[in-house]
C-alpha positions in Angstrom: 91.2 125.0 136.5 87.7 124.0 137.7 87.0 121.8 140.6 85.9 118.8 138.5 89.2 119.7 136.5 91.3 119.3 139.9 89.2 116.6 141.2 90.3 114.4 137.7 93.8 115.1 137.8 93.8 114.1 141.7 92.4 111.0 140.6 95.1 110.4 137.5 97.5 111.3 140.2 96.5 108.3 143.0 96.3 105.8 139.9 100.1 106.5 138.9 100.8 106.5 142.2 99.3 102.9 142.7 101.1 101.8 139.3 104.2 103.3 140.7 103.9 101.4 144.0 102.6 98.0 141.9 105.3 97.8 139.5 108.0 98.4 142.5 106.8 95.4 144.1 106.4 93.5 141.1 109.9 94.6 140.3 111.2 93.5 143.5 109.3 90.3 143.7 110.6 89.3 140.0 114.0 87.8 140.4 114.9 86.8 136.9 111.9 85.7 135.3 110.7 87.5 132.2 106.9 87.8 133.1 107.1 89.6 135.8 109.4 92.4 133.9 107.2 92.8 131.2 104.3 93.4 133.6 106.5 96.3 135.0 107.4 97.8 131.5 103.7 97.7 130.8 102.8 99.5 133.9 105.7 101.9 133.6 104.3 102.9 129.9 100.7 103.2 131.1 102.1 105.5 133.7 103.5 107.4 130.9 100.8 107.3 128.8 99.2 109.0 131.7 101.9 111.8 132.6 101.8 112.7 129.1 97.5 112.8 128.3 96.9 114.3 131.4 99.2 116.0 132.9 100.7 117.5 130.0 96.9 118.2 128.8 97.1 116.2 125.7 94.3 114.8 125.9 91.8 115.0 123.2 93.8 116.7 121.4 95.1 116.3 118.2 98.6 117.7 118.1 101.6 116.4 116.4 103.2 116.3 119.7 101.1 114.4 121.0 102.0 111.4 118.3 105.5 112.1 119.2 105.2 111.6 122.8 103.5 108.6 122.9 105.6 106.7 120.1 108.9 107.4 122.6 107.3 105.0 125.6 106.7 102.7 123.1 110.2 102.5 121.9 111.5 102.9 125.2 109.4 99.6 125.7 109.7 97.7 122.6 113.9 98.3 123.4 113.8 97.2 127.2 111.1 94.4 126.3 113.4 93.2 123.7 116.5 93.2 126.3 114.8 91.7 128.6 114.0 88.8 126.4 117.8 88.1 125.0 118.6 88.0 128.4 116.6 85.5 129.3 116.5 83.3 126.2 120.4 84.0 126.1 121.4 83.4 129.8 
């Protein structure tokens, strides 16, 4: 791994950390409203979006994998997104 290498994935690193730390407070701060939650679901995807181009070096790449491991977040999201919403609209 070069040092630019190193340097990039430092970066990708501090940014999921900051997500992490953003959608914790925007998790705590959300009480029931639905807003709020799908903010969180949206950062928790672009957080794996980002565990899975960068740190599983998929990026660029055009692997079956790849197609594979992004389409699971999204379900992950569409499914939690969509609970989220009953709840709400349900009580």
């Amino acid at each position: 791994m070069t040092r630019r290498q190193q340097e990039e994935l430092l970066g990708v690193l501090a940014m999921l950390v900051t997500c992490a730390v953003g959608a914790a407070i925007i998790a705590a701060l959300a009480g029931a409203t639905v807003v709020p939650i799908l903010a969180a679901l949206a950062i928790a995807y672009a957080k794996g979006r980002l565990v899975i181009l960068d740190f599983l070096e998929l990026r660029g790449v055009a692997h079956p994998m790849r197609l594979a491991l992004m389409t699971w977040p999204a379900l992950l999201l569409g499914a939690a997104s969509a609970r989220s919403l009953a709840v709400a609209f349900t009580g």
